[in-house]
C-alpha atoms as an extended CHARMM CRD file, in Angstrom:
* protein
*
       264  EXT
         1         1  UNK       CA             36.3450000000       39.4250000000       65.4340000000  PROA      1               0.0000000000
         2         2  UNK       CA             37.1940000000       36.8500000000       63.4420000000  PROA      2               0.0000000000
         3         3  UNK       CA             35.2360000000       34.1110000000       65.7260000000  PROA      3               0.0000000000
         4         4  UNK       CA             32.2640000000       36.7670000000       65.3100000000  PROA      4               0.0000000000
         5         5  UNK       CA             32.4380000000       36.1310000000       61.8250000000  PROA      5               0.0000000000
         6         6  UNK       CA             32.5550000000       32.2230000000       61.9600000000  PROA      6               0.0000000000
         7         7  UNK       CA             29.3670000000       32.2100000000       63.6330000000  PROA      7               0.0000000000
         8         8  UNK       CA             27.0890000000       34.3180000000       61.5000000000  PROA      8               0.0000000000
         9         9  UNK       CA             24.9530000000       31.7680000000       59.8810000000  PROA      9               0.0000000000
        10        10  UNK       CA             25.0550000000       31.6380000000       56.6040000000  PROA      10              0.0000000000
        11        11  UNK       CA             22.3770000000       33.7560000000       54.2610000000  PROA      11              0.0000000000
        12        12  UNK       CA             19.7390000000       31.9690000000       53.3590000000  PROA      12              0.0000000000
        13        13  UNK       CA             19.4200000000       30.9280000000       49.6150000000  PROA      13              0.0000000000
        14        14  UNK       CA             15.9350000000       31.2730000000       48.1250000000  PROA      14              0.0000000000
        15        15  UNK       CA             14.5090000000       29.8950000000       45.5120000000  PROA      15              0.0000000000
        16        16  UNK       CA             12.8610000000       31.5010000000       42.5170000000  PROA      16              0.0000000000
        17        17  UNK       CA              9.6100000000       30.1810000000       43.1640000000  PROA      17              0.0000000000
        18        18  UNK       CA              9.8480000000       31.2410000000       47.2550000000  PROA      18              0.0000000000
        19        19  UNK       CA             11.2060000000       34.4790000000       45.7840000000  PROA      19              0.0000000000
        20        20  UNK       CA              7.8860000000       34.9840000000       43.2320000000  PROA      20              0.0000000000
        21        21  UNK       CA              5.9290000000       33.9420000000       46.3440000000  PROA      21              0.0000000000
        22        22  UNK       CA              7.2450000000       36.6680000000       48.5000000000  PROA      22              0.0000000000
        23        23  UNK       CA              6.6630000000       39.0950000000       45.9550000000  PROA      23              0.0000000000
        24        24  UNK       CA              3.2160000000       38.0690000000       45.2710000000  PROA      24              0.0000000000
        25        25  UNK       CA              2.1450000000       37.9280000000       49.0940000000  PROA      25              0.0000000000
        26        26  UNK       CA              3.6870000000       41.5160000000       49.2620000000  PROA      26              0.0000000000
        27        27  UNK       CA              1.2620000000       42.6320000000       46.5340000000  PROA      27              0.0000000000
        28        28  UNK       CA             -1.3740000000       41.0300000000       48.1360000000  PROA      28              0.0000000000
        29        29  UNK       CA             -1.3060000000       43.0810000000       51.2970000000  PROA      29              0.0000000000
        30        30  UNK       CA             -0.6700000000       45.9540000000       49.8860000000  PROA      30              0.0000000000
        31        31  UNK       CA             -2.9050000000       48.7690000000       50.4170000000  PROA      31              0.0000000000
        32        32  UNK       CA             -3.8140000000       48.7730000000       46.7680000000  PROA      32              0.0000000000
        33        33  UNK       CA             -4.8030000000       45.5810000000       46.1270000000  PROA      33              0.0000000000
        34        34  UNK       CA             -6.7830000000       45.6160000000       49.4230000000  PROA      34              0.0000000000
        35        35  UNK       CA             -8.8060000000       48.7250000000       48.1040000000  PROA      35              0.0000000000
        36        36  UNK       CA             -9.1720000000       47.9310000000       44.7700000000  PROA      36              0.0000000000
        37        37  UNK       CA            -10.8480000000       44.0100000000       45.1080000000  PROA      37              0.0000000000
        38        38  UNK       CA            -12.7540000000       43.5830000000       48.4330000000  PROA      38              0.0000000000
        39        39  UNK       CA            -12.8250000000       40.3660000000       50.6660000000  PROA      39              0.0000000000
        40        40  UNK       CA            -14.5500000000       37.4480000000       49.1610000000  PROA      40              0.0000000000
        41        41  UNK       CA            -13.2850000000       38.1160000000       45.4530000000  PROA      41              0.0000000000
        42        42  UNK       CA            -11.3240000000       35.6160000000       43.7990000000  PROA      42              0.0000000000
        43        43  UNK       CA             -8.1510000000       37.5840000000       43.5750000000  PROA      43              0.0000000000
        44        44  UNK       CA             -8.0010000000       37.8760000000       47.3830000000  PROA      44              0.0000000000
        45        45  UNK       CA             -8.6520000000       35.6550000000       50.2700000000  PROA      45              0.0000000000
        46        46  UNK       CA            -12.1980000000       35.1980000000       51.8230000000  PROA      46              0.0000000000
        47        47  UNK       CA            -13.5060000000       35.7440000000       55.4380000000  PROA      47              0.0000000000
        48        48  UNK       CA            -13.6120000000       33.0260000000       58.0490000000  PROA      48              0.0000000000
        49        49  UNK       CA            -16.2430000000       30.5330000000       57.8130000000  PROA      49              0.0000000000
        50        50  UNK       CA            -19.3810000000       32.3890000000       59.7230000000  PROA      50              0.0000000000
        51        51  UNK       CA            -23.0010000000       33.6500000000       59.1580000000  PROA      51              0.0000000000
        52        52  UNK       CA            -22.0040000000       36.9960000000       59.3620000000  PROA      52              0.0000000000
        53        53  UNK       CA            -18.8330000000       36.5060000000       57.1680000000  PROA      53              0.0000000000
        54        54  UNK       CA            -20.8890000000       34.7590000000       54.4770000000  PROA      54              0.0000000000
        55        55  UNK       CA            -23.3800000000       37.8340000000       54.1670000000  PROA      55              0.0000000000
        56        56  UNK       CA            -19.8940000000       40.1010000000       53.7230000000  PROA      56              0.0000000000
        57        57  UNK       CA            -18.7720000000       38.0140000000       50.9820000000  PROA      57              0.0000000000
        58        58  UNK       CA            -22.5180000000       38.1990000000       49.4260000000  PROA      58              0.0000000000
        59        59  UNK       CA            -22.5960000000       42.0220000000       49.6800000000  PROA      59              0.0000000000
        60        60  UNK       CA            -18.9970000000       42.9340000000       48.4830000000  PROA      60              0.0000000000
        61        61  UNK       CA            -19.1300000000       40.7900000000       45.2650000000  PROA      61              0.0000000000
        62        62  UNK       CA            -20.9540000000       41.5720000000       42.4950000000  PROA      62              0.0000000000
        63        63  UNK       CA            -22.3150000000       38.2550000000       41.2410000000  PROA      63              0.0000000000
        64        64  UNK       CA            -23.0330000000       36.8620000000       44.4720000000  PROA      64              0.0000000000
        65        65  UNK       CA            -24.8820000000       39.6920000000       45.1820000000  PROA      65              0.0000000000
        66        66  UNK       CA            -27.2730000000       39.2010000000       42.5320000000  PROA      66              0.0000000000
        67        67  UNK       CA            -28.7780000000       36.4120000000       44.7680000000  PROA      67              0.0000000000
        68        68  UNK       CA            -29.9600000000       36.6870000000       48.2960000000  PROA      68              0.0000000000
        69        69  UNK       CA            -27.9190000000       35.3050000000       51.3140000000  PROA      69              0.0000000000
        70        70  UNK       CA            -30.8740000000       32.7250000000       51.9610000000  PROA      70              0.0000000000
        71        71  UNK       CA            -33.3300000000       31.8310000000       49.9370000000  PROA      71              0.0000000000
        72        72  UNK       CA            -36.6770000000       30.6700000000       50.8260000000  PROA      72              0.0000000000
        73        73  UNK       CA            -38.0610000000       26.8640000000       50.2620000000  PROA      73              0.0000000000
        74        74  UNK       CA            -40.6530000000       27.3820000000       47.5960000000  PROA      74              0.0000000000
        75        75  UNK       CA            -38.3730000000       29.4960000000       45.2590000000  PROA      75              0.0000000000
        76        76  UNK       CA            -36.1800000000       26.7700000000       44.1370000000  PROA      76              0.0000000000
        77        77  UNK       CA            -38.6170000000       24.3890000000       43.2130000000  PROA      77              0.0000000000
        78        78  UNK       CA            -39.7290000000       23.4930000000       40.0280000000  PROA      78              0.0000000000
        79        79  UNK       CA            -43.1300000000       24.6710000000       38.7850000000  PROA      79              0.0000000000
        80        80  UNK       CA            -45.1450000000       25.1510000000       36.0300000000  PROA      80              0.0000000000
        81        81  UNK       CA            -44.2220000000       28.8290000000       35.9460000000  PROA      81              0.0000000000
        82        82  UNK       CA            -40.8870000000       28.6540000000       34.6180000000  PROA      82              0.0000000000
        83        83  UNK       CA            -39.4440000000       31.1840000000       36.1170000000  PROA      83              0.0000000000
        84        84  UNK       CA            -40.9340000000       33.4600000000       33.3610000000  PROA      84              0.0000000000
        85        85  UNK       CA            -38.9730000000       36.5590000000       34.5390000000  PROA      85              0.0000000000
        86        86  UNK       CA            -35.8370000000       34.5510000000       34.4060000000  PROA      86              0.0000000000
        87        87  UNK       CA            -36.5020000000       33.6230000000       31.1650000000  PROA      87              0.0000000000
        88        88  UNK       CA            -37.9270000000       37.0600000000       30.0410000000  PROA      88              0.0000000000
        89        89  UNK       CA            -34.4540000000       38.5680000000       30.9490000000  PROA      89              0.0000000000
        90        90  UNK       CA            -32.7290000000       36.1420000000       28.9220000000  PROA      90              0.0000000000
        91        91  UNK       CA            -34.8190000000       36.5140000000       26.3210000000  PROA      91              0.0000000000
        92        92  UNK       CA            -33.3360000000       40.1110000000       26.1390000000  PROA      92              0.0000000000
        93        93  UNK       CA            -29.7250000000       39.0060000000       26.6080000000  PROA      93              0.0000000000
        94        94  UNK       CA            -30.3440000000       37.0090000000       23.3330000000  PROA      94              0.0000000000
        95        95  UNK       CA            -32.4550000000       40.4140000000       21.4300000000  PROA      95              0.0000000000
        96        96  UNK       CA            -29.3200000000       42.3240000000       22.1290000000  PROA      96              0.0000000000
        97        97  UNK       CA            -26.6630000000       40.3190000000       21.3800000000  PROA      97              0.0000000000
        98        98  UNK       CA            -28.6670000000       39.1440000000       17.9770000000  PROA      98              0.0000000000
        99        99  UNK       CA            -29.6180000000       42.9850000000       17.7310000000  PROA      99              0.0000000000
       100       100  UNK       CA            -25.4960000000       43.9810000000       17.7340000000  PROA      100             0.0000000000
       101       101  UNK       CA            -24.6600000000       41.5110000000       15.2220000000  PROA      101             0.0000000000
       102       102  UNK       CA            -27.6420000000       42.7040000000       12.8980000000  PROA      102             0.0000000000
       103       103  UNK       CA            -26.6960000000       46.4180000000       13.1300000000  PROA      103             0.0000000000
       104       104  UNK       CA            -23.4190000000       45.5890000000       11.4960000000  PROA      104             0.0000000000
       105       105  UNK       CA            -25.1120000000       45.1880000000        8.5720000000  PROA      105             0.0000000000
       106       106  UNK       CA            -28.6970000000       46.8410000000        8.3070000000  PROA      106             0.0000000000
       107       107  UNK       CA            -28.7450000000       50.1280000000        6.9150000000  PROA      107             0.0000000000
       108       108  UNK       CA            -31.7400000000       52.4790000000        7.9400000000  PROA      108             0.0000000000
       109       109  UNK       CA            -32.7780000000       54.2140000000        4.7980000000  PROA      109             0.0000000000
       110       110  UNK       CA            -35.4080000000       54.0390000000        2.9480000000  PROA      110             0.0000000000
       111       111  UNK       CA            -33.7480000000       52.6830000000       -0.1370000000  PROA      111             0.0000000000
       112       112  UNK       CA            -31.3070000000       50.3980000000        1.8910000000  PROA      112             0.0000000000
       113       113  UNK       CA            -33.2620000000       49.1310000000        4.3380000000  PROA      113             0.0000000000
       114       114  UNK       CA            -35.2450000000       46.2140000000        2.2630000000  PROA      114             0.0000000000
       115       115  UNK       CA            -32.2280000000       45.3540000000        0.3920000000  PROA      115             0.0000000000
       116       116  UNK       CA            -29.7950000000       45.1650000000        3.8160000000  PROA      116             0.0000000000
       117       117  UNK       CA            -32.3250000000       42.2840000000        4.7770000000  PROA      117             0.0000000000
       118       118  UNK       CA            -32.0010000000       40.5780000000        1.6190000000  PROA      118             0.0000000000
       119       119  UNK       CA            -28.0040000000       40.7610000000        1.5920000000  PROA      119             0.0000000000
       120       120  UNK       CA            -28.2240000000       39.3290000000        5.4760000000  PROA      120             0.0000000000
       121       121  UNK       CA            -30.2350000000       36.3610000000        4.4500000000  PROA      121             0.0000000000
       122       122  UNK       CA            -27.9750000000       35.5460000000        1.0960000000  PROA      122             0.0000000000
       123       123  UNK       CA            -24.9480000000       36.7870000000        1.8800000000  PROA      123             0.0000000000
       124       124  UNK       CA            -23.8560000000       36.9300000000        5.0060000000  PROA      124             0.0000000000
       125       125  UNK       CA            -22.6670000000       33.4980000000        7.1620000000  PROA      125             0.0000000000
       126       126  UNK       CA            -25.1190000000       32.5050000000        9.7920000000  PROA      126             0.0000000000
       127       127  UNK       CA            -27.1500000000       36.1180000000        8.9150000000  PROA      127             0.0000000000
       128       128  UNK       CA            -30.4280000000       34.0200000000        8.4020000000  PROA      128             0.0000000000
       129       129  UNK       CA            -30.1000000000       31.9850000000       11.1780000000  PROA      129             0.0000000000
       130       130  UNK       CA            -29.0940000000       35.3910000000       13.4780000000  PROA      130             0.0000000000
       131       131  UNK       CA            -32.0580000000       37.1350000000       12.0830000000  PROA      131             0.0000000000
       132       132  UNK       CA            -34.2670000000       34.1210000000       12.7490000000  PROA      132             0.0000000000
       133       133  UNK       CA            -32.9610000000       34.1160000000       16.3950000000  PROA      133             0.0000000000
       134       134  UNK       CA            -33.9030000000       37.7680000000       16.8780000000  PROA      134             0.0000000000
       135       135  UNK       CA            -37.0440000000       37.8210000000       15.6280000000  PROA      135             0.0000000000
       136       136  UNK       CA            -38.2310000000       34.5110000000       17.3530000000  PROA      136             0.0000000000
       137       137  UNK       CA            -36.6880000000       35.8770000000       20.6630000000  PROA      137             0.0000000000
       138       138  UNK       CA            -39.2220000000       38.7520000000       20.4530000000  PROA      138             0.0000000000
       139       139  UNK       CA            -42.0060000000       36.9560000000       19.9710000000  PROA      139             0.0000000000
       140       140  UNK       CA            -41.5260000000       34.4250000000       22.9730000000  PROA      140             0.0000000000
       141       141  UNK       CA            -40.4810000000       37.9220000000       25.0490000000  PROA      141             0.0000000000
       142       142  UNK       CA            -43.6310000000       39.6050000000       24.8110000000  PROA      142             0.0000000000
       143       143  UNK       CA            -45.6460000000       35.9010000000       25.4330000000  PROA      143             0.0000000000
       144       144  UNK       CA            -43.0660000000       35.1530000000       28.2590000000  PROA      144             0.0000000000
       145       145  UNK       CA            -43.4700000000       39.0380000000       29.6230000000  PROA      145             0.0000000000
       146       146  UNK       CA            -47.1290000000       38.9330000000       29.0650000000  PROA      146             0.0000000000
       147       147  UNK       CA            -47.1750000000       34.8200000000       31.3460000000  PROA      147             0.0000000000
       148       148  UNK       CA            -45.0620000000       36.5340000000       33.9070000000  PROA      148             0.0000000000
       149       149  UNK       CA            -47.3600000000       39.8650000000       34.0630000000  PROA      149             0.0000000000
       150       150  UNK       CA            -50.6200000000       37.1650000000       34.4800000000  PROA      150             0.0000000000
       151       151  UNK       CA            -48.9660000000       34.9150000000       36.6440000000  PROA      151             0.0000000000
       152       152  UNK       CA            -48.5770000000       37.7360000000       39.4480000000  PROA      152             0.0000000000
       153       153  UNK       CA            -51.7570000000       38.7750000000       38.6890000000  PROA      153             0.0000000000
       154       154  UNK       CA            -53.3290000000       35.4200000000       39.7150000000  PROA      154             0.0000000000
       155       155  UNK       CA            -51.6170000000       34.9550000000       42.9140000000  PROA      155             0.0000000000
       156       156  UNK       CA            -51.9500000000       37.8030000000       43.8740000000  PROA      156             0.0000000000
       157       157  UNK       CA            -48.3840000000       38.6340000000       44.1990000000  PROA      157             0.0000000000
       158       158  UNK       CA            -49.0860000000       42.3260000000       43.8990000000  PROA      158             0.0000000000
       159       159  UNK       CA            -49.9530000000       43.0490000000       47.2670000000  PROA      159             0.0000000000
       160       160  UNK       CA            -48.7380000000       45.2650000000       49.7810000000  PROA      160             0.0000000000
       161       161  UNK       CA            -45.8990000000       45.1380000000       50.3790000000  PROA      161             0.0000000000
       162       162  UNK       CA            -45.2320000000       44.5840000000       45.5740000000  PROA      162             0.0000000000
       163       163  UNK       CA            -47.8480000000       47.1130000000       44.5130000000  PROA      163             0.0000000000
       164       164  UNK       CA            -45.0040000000       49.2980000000       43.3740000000  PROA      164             0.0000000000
       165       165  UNK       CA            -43.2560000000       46.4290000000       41.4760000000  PROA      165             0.0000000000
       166       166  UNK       CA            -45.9270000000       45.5280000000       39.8100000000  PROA      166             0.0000000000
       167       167  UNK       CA            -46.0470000000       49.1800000000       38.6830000000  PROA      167             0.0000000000
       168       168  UNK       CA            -42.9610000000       49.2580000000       37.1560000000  PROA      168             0.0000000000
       169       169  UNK       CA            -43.7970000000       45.4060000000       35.7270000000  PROA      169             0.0000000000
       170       170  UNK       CA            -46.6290000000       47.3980000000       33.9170000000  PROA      170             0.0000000000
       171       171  UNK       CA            -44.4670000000       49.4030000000       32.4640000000  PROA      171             0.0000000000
       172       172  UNK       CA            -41.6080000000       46.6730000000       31.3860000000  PROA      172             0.0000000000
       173       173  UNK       CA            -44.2400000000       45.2760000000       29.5980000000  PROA      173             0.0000000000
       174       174  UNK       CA            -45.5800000000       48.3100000000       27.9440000000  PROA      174             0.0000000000
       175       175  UNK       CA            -41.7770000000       49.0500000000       26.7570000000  PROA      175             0.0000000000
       176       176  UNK       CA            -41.8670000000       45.4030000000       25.5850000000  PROA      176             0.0000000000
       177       177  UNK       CA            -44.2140000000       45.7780000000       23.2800000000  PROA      177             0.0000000000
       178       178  UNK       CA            -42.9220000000       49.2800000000       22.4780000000  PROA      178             0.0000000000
       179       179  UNK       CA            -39.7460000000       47.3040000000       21.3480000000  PROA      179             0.0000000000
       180       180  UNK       CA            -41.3100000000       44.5570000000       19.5210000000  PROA      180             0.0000000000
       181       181  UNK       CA            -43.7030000000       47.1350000000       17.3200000000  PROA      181             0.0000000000
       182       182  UNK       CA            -40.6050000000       50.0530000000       16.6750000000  PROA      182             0.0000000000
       183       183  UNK       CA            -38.6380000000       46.3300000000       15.3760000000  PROA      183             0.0000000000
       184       184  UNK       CA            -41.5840000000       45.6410000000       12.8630000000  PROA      184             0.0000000000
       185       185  UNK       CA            -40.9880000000       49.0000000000       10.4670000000  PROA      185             0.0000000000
       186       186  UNK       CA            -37.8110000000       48.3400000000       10.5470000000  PROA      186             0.0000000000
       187       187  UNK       CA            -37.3030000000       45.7140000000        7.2180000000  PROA      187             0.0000000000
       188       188  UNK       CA            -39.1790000000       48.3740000000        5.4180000000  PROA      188             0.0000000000
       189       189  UNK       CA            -41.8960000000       46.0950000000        3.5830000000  PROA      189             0.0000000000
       190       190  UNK       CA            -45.4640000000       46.2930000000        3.0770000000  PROA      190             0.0000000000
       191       191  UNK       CA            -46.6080000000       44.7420000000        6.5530000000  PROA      191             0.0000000000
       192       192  UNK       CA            -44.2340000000       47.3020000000        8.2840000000  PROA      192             0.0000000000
       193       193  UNK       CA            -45.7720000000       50.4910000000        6.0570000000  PROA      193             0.0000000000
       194       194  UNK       CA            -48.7110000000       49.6880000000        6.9080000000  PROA      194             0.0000000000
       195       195  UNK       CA            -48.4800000000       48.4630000000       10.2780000000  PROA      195             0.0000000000
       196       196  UNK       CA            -46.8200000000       52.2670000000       11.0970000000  PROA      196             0.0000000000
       197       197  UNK       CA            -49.4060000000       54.0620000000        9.2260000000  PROA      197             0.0000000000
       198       198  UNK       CA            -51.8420000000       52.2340000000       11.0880000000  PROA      198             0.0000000000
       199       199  UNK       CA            -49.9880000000       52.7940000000       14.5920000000  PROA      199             0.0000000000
       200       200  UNK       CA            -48.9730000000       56.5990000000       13.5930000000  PROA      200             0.0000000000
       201       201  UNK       CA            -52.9080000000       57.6230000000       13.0490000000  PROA      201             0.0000000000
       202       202  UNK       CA            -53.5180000000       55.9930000000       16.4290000000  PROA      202             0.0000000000
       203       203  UNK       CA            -51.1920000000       57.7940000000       18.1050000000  PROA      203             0.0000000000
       204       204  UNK       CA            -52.6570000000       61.0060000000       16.0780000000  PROA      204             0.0000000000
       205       205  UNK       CA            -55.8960000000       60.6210000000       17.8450000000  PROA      205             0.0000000000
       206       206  UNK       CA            -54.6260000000       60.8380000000       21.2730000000  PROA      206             0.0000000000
       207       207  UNK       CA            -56.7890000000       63.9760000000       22.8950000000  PROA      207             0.0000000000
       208       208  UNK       CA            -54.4300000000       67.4210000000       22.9670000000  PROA      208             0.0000000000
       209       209  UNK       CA            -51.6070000000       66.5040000000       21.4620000000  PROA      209             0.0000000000
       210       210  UNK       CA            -52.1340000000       63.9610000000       19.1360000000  PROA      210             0.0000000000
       211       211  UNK       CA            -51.2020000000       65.4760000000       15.6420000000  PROA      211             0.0000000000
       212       212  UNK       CA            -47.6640000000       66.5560000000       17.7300000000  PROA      212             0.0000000000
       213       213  UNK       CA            -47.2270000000       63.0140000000       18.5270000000  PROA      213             0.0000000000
       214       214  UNK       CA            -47.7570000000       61.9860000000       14.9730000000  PROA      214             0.0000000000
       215       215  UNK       CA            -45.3120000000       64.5590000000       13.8320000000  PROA      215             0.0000000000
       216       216  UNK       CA            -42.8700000000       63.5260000000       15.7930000000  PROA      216             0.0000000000
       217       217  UNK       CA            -43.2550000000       59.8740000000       15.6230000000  PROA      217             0.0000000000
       218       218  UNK       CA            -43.2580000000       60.1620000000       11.5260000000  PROA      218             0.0000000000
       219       219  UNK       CA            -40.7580000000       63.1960000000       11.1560000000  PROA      219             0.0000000000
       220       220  UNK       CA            -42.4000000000       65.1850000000        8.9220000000  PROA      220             0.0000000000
       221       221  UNK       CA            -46.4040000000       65.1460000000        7.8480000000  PROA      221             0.0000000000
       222       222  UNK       CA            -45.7430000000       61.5410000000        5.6690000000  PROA      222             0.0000000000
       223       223  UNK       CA            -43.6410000000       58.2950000000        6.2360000000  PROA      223             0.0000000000
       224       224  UNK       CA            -40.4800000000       58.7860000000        4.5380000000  PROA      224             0.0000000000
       225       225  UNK       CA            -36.8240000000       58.0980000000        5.6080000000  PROA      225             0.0000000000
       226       226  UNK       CA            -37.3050000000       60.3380000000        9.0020000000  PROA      226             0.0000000000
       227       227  UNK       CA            -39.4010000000       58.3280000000        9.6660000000  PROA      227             0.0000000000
       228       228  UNK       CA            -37.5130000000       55.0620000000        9.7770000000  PROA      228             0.0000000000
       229       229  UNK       CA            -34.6350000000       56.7410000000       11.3640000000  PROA      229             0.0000000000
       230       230  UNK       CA            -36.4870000000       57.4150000000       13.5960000000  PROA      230             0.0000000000
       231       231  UNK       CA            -38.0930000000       54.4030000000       14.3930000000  PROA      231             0.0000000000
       232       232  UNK       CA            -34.8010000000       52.9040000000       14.1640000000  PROA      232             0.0000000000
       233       233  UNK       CA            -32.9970000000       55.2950000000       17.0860000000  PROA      233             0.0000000000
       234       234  UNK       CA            -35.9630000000       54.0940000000       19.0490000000  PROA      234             0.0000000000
       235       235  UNK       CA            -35.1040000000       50.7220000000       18.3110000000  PROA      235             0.0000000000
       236       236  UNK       CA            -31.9030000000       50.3510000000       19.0910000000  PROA      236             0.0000000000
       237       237  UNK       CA            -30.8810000000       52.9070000000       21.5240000000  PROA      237             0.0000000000
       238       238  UNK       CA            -33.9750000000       55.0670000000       23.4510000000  PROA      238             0.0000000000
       239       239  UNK       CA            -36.3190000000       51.7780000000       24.4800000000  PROA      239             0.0000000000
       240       240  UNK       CA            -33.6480000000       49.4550000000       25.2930000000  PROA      240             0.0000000000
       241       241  UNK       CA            -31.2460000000       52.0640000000       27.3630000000  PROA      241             0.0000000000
       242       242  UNK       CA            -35.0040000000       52.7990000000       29.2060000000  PROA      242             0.0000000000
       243       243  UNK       CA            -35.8230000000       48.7890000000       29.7230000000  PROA      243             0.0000000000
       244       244  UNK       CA            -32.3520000000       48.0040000000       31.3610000000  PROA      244             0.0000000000
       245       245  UNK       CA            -33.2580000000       51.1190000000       33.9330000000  PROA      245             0.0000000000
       246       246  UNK       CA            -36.6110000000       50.1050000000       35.0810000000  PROA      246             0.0000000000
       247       247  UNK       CA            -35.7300000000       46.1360000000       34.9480000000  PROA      247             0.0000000000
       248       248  UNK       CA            -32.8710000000       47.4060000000       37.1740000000  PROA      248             0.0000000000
       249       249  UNK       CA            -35.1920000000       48.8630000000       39.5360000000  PROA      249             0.0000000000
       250       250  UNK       CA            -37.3790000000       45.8030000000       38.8700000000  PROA      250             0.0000000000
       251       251  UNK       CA            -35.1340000000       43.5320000000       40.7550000000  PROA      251             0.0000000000
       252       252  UNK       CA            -34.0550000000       45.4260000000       43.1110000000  PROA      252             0.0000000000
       253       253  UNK       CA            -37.6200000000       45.5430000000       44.3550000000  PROA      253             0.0000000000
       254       254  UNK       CA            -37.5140000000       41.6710000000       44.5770000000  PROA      254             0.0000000000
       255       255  UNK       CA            -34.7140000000       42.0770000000       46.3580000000  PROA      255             0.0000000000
       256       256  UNK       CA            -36.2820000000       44.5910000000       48.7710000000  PROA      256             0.0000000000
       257       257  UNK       CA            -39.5330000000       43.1600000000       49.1300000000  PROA      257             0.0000000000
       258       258  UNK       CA            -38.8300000000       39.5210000000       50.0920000000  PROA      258             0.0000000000
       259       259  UNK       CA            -37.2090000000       37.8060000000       47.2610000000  PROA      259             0.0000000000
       260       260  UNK       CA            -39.4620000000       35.9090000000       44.1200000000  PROA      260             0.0000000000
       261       261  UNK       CA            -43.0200000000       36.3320000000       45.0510000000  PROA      261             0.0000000000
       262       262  UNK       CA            -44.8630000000       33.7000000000       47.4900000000  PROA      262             0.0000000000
       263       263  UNK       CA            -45.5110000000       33.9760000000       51.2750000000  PROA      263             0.0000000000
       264       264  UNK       CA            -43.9570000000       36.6770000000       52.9620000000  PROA      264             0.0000000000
């Protein structure tokens, strides 16, 4: 018995960091972490080096999967387009993110509104310059929108099988300048009065249901503070929540139908 005992090896010591290790592989292979973050991710190791391993790691991660597996020749190069929907989308990163920053300190009333705008540009660090960035932004959106729409127009890139893309790139730009026009009331000055007086009537002339439109669109029978409100709400909340849906859909259909327009 006591020979028995002799030969046992002796336990092996481990190391804190060999420990750690251990415990970290053990976490790895659990079934948690294995459910939770899929293969490819950077918090768990990647497939083998193959075609068909490289499209798994495109489809289970996110960012990757923004991108096609391959991607044709004549979408990488550089032209004199731009890549105007590119830039069109980042010209809305930079609306909202100026657009957030602004709402901390605009307040829609009709007595607050004019003076809020005033107090950013005086008061407020970096409030002109934010401003300035937001406005500017919307004007090269609806030219870069608009360049993008004629673009596909002039190549023809809404063929069979992008007729229904270019639908819903019809209606992006429609919402664009939706956005850009409900933004114009909102510093409550003499332009924007009269610029929603004049858009209001229009809208008040539409056959059937005009004068509801115009009810609705002013909240009462006159421009008052319903009206801004309004305007504001539409602003800030109902066209921009609508845009990110159909520019969802909007590249998803690129996806679909063959990646960035050219020869199919």
């Amino acid at each position: 018995m006591a020979r028995r005992l002799e030969e046992r090896p002796p336990k092996e010591r481990r190391t804190p960091g060999q420990v750690a290790k251990k415990q970290w592989d053990f976490i790895h292979g659990s079934q948690f972490w294995t459910s939770v973050f899929r293969p490819g991710s950077i918090f768990r190791k990647g497939y083998t080096d193959s075609p068909r391993n490289r499209s798994y790691v495109i489809m289970n991660n996110v960012l990757f999967h923004l991108h096609p597996v391959k991607v044709k020749r004549h979408a990488v190069k550089v032209s004199y387009t731009l890549c105007l929907g590119g830039l069109s989308f980042f010209l809305f990163i930079i609306l909202t993110v100026t657009g957030i920053f602004l709402m901390f300190f605009y307040r829609p009333t009709a007595a607050s509104a004019w003076q809020s705008i005033q107090t950013l540009h005086t008061a407020v660090t970096f409030g002109l310059l934010v401003r300035n960035m937001h406005r500017w932004a919307a004007h090269l959106m609806v030219l870069s929108v608009f360049l993008h729409m004629a673009r596909v127009f002039y190549h023809g890139a809404y063929k069979p099988p992008r007729e229904f893309n270019w639908v819903i790139g019809v209606i992006l730009l429609t919402l664009t300048l939706l956005l850009s026009f409900t933004g114009y009331l909102l510093p409550w000055d003499q332009l924007s009065l009269w610029a929603v007086t004049v858009g209001t009537n229009m809208m008040g002339y539409t056959p059937v249901f005009g004068s509801q439109v115009r009810f609705v669109l002013l909240g009462g029978v006159e421009i008052g503070d319903n009206t801004l409100l309004r305007w504001y709400v539409l602003h800030v909340l109902m066209l921009p929540f609508v845009i990110v849906i159909f520019m969802a859909v909007h590249f998803w259909r690129v996806r679909k139908d063959g990646g960035i327009s050219g020869p199919l």
